[in-house]
SEMIMI-768429 format. One line per field, with one value per residue: residue number from 1; x, y, z of N, C-alpha, C, O in turn. Coordinates in pm, whole numbers, plus 50000, padded with zeros to 5 digits. Example, Ala and Ser with C-alpha at 12.3 -4.5 7.8 and 13.67 -1.06 7.14 Angstrom:
REM residues 2
num: (1 | 2);
n.c1: (51319 | 51285);
n.c2: (49431 | 49775);
n.c3: (50780 | 50708);
ca.c1: (51230 | 51367);
ca.c2: (49550 | 49894);
ca.c3: (50780 | 50714);
c.c1: (51320 | 51290);
c.c2: (49670 | 50003);
c.c3: (50780 | 50787);
o.c1: (51424 | 51341);
o.c2: (49668 | 50114);
o.c3: (50846 | 50804);
//
This chain:
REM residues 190
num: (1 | 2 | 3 | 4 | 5 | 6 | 7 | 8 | 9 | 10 | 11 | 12 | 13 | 14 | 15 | 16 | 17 | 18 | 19 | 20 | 21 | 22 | 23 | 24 | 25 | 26 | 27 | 28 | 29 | 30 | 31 | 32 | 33 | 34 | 35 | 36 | 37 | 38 | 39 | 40 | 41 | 42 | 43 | 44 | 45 | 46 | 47 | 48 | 49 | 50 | 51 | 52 | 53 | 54 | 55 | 56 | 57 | 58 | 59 | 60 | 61 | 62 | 63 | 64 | 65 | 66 | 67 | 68 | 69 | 70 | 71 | 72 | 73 | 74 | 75 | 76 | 77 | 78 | 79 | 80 | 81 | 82 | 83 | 84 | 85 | 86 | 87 | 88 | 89 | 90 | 91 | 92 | 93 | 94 | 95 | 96 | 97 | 98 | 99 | 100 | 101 | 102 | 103 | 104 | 105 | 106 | 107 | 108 | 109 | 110 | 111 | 112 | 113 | 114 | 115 | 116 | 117 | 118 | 119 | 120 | 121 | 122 | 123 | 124 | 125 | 126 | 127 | 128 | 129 | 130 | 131 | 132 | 133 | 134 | 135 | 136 | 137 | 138 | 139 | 140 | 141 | 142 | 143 | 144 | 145 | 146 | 147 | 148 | 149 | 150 | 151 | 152 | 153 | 154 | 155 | 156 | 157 | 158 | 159 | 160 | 161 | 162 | 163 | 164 | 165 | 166 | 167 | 168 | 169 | 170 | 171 | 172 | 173 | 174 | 175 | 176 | 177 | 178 | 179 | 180 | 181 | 182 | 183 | 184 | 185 | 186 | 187 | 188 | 189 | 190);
n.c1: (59782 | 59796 | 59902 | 59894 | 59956 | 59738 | 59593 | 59405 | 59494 | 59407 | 59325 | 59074 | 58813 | 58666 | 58626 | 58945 | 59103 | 59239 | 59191 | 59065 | 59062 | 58985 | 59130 | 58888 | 58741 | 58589 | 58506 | 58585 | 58711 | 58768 | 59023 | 59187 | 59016 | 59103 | 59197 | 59407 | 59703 | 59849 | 60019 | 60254 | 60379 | 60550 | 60772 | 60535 | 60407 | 60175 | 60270 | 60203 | 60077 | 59928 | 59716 | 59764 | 60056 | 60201 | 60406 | 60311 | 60214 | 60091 | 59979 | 59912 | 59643 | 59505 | 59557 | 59792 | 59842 | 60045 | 60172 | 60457 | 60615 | 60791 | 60721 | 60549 | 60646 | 60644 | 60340 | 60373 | 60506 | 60776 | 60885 | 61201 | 61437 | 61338 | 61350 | 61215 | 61138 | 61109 | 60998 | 61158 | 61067 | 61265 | 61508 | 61497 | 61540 | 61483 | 61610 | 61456 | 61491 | 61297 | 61304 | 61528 | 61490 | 61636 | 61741 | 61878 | 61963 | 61903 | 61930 | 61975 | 61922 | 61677 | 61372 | 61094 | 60802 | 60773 | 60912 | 61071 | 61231 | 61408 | 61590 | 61764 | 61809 | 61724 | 61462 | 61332 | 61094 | 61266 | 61161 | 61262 | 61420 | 61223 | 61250 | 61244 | 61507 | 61773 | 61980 | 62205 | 62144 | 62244 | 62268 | 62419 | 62623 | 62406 | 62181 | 62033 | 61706 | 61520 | 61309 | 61015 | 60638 | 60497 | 60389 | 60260 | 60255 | 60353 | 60569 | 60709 | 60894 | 60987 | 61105 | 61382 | 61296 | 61157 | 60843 | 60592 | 60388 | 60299 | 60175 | 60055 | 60062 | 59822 | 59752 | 59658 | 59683 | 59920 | 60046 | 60402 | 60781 | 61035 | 61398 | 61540 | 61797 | 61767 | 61737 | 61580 | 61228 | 60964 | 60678 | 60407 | 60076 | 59807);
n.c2: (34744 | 34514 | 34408 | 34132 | 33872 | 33947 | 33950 | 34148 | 34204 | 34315 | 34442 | 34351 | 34580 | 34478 | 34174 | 34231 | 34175 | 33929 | 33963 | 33902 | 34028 | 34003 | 34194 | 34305 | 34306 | 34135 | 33782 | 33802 | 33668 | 33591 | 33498 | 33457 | 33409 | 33457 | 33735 | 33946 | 34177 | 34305 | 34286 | 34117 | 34092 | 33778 | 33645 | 33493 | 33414 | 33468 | 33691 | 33717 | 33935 | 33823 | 33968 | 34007 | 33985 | 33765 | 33588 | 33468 | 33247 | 33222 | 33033 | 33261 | 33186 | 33097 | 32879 | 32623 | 32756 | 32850 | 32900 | 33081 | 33221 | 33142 | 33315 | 33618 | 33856 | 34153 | 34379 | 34524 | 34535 | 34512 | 34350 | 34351 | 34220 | 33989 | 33959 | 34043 | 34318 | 34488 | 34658 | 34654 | 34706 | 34818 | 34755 | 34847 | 34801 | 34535 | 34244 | 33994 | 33665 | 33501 | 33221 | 33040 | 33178 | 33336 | 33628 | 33984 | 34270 | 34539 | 34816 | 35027 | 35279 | 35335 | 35424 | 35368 | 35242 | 35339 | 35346 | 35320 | 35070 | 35081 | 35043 | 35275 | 35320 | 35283 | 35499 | 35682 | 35764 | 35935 | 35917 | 36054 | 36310 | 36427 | 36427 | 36317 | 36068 | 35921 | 35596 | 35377 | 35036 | 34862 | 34931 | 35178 | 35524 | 35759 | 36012 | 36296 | 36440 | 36589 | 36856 | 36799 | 36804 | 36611 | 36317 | 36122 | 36006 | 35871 | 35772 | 35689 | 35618 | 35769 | 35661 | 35926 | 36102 | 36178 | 36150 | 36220 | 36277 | 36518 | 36861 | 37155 | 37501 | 37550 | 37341 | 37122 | 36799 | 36761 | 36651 | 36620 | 36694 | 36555 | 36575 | 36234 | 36307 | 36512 | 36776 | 37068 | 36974 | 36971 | 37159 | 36960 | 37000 | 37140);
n.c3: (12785 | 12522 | 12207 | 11986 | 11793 | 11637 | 11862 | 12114 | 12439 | 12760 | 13068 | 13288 | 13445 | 13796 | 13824 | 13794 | 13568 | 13305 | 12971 | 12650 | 12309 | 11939 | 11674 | 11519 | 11679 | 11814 | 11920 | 12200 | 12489 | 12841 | 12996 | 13208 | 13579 | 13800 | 14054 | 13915 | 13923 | 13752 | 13442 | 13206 | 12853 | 12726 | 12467 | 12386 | 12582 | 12869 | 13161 | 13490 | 13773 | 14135 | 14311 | 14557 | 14512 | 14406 | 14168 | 13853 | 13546 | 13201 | 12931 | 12549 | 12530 | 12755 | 12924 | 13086 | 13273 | 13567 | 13910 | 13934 | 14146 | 14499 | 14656 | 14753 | 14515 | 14419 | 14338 | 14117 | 13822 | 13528 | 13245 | 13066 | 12812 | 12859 | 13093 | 13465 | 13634 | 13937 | 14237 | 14538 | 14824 | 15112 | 14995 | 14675 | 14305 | 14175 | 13942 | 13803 | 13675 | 13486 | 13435 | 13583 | 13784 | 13996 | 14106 | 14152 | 14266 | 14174 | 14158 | 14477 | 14451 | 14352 | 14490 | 14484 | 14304 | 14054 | 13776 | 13453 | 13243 | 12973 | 12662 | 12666 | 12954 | 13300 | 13406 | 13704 | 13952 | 14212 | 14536 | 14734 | 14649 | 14499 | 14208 | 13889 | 13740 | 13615 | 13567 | 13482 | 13349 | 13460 | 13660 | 13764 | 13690 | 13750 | 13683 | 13789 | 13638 | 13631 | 13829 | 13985 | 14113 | 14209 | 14321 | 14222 | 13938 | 13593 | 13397 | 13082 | 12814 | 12485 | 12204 | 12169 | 12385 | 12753 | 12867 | 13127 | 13372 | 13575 | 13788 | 13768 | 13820 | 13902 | 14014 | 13865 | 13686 | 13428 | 13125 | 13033 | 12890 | 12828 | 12707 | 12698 | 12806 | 12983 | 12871 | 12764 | 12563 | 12341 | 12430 | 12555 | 12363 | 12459);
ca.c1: (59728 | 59922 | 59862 | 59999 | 59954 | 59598 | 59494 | 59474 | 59507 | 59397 | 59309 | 58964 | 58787 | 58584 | 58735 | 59074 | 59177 | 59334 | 59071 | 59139 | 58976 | 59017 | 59137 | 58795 | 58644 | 58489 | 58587 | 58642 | 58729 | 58850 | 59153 | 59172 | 58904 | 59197 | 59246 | 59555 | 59758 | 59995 | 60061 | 60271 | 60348 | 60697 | 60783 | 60390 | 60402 | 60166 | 60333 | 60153 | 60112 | 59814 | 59635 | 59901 | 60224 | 60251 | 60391 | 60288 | 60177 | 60025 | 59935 | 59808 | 59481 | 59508 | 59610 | 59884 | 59872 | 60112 | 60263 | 60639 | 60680 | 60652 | 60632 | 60498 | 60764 | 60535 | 60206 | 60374 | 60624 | 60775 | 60935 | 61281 | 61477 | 61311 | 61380 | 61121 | 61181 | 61001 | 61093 | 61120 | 61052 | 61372 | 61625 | 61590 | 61502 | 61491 | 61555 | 61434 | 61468 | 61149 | 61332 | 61547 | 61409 | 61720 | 61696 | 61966 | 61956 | 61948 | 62015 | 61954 | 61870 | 61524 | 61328 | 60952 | 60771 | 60761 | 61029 | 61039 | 61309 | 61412 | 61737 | 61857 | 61844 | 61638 | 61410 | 61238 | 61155 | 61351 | 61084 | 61355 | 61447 | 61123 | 61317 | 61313 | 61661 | 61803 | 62064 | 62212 | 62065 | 62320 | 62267 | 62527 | 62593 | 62305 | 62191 | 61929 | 61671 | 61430 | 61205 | 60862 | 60542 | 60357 | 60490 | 60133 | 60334 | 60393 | 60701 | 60732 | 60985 | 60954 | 61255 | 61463 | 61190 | 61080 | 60719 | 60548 | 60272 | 60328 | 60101 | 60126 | 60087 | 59703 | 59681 | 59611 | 59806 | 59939 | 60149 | 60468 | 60819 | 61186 | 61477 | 61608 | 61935 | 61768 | 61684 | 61408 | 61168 | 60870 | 60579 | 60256 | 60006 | 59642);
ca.c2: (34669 | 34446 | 34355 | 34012 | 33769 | 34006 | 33992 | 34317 | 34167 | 34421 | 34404 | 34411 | 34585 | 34389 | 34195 | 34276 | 33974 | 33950 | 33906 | 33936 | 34042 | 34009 | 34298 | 34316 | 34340 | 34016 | 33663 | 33811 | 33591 | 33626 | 33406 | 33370 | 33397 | 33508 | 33901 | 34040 | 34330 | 34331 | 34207 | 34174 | 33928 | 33782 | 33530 | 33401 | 33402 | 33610 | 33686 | 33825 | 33927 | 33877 | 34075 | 33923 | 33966 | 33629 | 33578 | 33370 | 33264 | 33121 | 33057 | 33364 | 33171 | 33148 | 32746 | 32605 | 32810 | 32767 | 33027 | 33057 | 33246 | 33041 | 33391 | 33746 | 33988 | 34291 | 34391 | 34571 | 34485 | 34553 | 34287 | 34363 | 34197 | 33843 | 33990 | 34065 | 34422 | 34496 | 34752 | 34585 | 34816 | 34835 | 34712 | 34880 | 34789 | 34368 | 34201 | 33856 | 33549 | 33432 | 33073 | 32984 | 33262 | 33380 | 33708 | 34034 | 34418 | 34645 | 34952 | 35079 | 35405 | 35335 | 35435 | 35380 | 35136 | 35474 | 35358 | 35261 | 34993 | 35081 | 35009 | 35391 | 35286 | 35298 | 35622 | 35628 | 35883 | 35963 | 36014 | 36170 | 36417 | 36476 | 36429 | 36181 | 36061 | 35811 | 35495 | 35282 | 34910 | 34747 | 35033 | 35275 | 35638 | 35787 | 36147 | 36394 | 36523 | 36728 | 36829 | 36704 | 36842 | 36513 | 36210 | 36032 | 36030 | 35798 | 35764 | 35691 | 35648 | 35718 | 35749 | 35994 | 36142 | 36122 | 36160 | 36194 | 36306 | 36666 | 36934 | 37281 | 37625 | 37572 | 37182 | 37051 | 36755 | 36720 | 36554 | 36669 | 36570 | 36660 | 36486 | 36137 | 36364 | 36640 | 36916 | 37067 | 36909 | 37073 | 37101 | 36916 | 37121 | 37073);
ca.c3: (12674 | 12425 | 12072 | 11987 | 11708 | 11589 | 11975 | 12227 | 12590 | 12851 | 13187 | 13312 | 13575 | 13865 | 13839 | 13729 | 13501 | 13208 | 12869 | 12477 | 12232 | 11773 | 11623 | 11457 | 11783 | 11792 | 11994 | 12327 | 12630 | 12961 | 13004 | 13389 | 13698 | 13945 | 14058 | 13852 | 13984 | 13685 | 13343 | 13043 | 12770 | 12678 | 12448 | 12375 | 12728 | 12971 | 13287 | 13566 | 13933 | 14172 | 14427 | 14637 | 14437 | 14362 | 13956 | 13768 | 13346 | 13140 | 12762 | 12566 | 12545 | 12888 | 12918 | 13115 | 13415 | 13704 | 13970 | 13931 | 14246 | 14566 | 14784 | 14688 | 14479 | 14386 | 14259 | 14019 | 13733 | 13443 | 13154 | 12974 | 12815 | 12901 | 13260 | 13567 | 13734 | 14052 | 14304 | 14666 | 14941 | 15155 | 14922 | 14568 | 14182 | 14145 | 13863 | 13834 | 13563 | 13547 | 13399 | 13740 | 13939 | 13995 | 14156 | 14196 | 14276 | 14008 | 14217 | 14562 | 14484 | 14334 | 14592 | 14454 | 14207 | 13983 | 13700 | 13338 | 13198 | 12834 | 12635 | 12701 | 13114 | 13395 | 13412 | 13766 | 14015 | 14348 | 14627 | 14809 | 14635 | 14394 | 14078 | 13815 | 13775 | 13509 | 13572 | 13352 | 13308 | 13565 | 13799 | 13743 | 13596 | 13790 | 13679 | 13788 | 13492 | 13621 | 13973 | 13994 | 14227 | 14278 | 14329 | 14148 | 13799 | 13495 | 13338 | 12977 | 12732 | 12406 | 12144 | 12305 | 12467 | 12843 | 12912 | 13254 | 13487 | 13685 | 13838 | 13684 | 13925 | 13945 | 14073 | 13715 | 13640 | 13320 | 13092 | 13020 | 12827 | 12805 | 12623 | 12782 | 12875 | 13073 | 12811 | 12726 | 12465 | 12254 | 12543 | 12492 | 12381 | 12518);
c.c1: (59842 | 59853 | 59964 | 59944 | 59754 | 59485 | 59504 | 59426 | 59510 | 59284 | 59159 | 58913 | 58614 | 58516 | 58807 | 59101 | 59191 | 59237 | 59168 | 59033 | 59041 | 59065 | 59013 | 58681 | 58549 | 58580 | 58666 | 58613 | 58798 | 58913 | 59159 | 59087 | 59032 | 59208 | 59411 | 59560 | 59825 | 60003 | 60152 | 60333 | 60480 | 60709 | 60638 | 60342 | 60299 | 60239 | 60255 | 60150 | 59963 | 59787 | 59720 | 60036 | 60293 | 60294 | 60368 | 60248 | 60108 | 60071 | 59903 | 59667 | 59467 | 59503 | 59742 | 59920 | 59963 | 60159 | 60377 | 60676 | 60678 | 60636 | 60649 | 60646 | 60732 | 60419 | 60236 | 60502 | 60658 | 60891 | 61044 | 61367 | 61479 | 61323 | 61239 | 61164 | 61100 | 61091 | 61030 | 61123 | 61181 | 61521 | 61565 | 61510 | 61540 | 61493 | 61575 | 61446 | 61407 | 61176 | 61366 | 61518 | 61516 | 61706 | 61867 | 61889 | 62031 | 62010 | 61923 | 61885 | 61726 | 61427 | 61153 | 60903 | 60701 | 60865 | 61000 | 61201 | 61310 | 61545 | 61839 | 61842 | 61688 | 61604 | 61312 | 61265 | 61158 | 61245 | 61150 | 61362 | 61281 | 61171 | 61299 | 61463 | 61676 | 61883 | 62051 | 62137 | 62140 | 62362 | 62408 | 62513 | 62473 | 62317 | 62073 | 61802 | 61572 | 61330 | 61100 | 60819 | 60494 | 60441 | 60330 | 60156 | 60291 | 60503 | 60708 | 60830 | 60976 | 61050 | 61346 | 61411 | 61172 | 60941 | 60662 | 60454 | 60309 | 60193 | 60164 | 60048 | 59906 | 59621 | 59638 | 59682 | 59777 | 60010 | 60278 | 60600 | 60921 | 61296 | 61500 | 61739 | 61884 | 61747 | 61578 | 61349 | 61057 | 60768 | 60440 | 60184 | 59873 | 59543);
c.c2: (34623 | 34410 | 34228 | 33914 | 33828 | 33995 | 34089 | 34216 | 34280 | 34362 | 34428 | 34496 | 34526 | 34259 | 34219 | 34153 | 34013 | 33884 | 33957 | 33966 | 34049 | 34170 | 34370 | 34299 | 34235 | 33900 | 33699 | 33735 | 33620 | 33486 | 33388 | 33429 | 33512 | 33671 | 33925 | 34163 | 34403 | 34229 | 34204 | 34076 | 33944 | 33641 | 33448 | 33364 | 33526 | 33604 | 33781 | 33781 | 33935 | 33935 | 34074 | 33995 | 33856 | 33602 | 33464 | 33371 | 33198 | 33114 | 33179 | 33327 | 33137 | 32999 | 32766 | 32683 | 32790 | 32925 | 33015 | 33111 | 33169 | 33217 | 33522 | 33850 | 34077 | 34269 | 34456 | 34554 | 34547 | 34432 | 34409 | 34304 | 34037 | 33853 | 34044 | 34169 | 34399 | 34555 | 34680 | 34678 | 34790 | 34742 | 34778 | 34824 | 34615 | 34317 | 34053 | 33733 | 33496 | 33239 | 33026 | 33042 | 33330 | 33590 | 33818 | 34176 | 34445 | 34769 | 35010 | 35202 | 35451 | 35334 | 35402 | 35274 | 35265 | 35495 | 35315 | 35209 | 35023 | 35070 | 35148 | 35394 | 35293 | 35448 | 35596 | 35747 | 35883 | 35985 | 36121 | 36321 | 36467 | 36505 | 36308 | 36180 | 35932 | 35740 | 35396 | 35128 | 34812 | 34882 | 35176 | 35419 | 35702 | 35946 | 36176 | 36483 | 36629 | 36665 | 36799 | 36786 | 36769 | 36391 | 36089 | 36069 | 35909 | 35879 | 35664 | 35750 | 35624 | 35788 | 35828 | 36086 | 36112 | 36167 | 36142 | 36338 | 36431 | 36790 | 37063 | 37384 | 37593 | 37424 | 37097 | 36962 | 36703 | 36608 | 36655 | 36624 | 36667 | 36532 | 36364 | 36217 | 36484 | 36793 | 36895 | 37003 | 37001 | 37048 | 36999 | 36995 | 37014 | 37185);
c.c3: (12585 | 12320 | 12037 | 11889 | 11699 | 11716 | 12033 | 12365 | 12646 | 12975 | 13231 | 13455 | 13658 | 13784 | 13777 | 13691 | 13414 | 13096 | 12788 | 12413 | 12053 | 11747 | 11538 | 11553 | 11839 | 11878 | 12102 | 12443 | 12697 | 12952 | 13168 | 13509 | 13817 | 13953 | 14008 | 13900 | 13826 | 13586 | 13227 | 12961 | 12703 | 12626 | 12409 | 12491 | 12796 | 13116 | 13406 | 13695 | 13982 | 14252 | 14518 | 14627 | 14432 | 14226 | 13979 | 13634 | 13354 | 12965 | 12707 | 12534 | 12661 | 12938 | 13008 | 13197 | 13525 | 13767 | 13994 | 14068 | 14395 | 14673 | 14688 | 14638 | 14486 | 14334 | 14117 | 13944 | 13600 | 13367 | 13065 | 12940 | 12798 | 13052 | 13342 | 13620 | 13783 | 14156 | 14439 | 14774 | 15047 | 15102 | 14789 | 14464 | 14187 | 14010 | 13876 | 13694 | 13557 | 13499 | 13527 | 13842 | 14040 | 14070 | 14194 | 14182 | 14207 | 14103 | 14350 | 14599 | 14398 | 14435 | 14602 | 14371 | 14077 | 13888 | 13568 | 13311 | 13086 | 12814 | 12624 | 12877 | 13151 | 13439 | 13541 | 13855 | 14150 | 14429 | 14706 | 14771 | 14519 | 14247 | 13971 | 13728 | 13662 | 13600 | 13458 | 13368 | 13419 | 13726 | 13793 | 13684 | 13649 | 13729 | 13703 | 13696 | 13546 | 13782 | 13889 | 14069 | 14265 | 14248 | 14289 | 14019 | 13770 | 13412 | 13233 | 12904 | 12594 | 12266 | 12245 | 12398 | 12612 | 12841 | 13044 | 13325 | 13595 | 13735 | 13800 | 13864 | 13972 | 13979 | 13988 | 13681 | 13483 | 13233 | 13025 | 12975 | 12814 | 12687 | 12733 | 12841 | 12960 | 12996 | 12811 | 12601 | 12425 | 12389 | 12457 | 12520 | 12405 | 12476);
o.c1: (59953 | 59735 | 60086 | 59848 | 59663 | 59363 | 59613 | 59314 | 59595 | 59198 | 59119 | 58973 | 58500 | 58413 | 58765 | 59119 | 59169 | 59201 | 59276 | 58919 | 59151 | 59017 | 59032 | 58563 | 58446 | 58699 | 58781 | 58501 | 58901 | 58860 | 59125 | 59124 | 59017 | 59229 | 59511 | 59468 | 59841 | 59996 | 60132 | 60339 | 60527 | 60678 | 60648 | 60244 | 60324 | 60257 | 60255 | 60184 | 59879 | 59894 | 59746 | 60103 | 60414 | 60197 | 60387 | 60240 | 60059 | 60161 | 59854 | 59580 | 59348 | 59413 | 59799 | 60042 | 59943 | 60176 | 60412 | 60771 | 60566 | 60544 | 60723 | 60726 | 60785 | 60386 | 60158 | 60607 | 60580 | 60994 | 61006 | 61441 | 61569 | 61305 | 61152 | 61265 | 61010 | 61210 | 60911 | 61235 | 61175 | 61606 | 61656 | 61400 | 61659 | 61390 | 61667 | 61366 | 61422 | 61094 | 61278 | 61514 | 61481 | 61604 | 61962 | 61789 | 62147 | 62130 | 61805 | 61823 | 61681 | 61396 | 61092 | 60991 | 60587 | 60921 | 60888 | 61293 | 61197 | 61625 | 61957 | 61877 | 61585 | 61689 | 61220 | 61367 | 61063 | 61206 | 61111 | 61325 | 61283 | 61129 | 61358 | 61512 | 61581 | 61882 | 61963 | 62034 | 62095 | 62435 | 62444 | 62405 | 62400 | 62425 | 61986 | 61818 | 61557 | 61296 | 61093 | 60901 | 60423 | 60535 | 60321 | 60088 | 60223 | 60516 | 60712 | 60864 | 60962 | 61064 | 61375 | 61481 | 61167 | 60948 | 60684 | 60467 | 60354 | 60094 | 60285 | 60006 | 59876 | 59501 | 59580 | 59783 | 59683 | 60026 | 60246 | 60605 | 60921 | 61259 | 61481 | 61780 | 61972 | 61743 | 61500 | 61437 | 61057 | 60771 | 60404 | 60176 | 59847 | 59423);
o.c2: (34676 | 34378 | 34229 | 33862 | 33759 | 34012 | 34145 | 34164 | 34361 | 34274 | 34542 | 34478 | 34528 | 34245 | 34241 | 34050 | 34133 | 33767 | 34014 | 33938 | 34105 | 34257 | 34483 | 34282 | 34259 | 33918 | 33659 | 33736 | 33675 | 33385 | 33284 | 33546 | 33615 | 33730 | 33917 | 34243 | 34522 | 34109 | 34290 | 33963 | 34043 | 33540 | 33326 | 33291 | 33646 | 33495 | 33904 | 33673 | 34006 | 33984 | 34187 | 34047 | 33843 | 33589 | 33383 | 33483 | 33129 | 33169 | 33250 | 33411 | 33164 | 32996 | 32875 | 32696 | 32682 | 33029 | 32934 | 33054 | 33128 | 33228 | 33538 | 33902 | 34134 | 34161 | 34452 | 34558 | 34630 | 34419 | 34514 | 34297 | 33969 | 33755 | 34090 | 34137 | 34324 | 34529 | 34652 | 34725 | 34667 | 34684 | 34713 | 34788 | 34593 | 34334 | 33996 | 33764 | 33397 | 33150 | 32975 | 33001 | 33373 | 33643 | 33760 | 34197 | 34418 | 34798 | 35039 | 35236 | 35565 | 35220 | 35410 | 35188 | 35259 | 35605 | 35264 | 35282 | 35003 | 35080 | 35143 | 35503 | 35302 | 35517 | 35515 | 35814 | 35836 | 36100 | 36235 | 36420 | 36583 | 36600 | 36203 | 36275 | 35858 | 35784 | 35353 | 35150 | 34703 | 34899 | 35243 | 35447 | 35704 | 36003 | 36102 | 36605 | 36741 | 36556 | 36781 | 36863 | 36796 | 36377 | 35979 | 36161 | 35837 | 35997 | 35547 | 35868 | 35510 | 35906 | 35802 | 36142 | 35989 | 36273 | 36028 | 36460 | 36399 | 36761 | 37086 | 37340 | 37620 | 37395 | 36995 | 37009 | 36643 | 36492 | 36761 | 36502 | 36790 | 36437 | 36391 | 36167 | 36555 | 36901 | 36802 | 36974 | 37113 | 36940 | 36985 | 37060 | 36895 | 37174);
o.c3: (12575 | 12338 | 12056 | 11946 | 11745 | 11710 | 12023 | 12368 | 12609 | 12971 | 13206 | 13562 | 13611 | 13718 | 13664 | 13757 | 13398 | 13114 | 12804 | 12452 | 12043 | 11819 | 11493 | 11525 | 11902 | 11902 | 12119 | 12494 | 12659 | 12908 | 13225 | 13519 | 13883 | 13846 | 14079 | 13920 | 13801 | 13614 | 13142 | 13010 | 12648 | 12690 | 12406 | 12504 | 12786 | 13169 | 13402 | 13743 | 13927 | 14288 | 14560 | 14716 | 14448 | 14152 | 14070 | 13583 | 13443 | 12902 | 12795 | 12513 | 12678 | 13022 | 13018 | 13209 | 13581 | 13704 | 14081 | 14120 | 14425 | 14753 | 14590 | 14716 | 14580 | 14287 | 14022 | 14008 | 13554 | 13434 | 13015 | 13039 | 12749 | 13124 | 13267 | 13683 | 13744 | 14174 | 14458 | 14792 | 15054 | 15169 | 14736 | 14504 | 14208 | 13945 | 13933 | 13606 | 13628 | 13523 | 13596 | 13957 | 14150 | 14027 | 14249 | 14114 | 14172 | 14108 | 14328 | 14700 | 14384 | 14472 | 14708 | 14365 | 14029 | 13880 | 13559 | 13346 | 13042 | 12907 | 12587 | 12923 | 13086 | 13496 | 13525 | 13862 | 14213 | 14408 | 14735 | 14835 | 14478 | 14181 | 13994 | 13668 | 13637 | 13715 | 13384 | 13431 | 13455 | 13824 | 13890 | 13632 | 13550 | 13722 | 13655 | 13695 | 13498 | 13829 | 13768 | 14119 | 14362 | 14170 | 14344 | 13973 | 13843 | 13378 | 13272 | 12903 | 12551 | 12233 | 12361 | 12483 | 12621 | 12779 | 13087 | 13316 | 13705 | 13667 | 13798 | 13971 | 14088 | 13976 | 14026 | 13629 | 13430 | 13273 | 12970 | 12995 | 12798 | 12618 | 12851 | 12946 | 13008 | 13055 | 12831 | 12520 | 12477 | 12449 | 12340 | 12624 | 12387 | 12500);
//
């Protein structure tokens, strides 16, 4: 969900499309007919992916449509920067310019579409090894922060905080949260 000039944009289900609604709860419309995988809004811009992994925008009243990609990147994405991530299955972390479309590898050793982009790096986690693992923003500096049990996470960053999705001794998954450097953090209590 996004809040943007007193709208919340969130995704619907059946279908999955992309509606708005007032901050006062009132004057909600769906903005486009098409199945969305993936959305998020840059610039007054929405940017999104469909069923496919085709991108494409629009308006945020949902005007001026076109698909920027001509063939499928991902279903799933993430905006920083003015930039397009998207993790490509045998090559690695992508980032894309959604102006010339421009396209380079972020880093090889993203192994999943299981990462978060923020301006303290790339937080995403290793299937290999069952860890989530930092890198810097141009791929570099890689470090190790902490095992995992389930590899059906979210990864959130928030301040110097990580946040993310784990299974405790009795199959329960929780939520759970250390420093961005690999210490410990206060737990969440439930």
């Amino acid at each position: 969900m996004y809040l943007v000039n007193d709208y919340l944009y969130y995704l619907t289900v059946e279908p999955n499309s992309i509606s708005r609604i007032d901050i006062n709860g009132e004057n909600e419309a769906s903005l486009i007919t098409r199945e969305v995988s993936d959305f998020d809004i840059s610039d007054e811009t929405i940017y999104f992916t469909d069923e496919y992994g085709y991108l494409c925008k629009m308006d945020l009243n949902g005007e001026n449509y076109s698909q920027i990609s001509e063939e499928a990147i991902a279903t799933k994405f993430q905006m920083y920067n003015g930039n397009i991530y998207y993790y490509k299955e045998d090559n690695g972390l992508m980032k894309l310019d959604p102006d010339d479309l421009s396209s380079e590898l972020v880093s090889d050793k993203i192994t999943s579409n299981l990462y978060n982009v923020t301006n303290k790096g790339i937080f995403f986690l290793d299937t290999n090894s069952m860890k989530i693992c930092k890198i810097s923003l141009k791929g570099k500096s890689f470090k190790e922060l902490i095992n995992i049990n389930t590899s059906n996470t979210k990864i959130n960053v928030i301040g110097d905080e990580l946040y993310y999705l784990d299974i405790d001794s009795n199959d329960t998954t929780k939520t759970y949260r250390i420093k961005i450097n690999g210490k410990e953090a206060d737990t969440v209590q439930y």
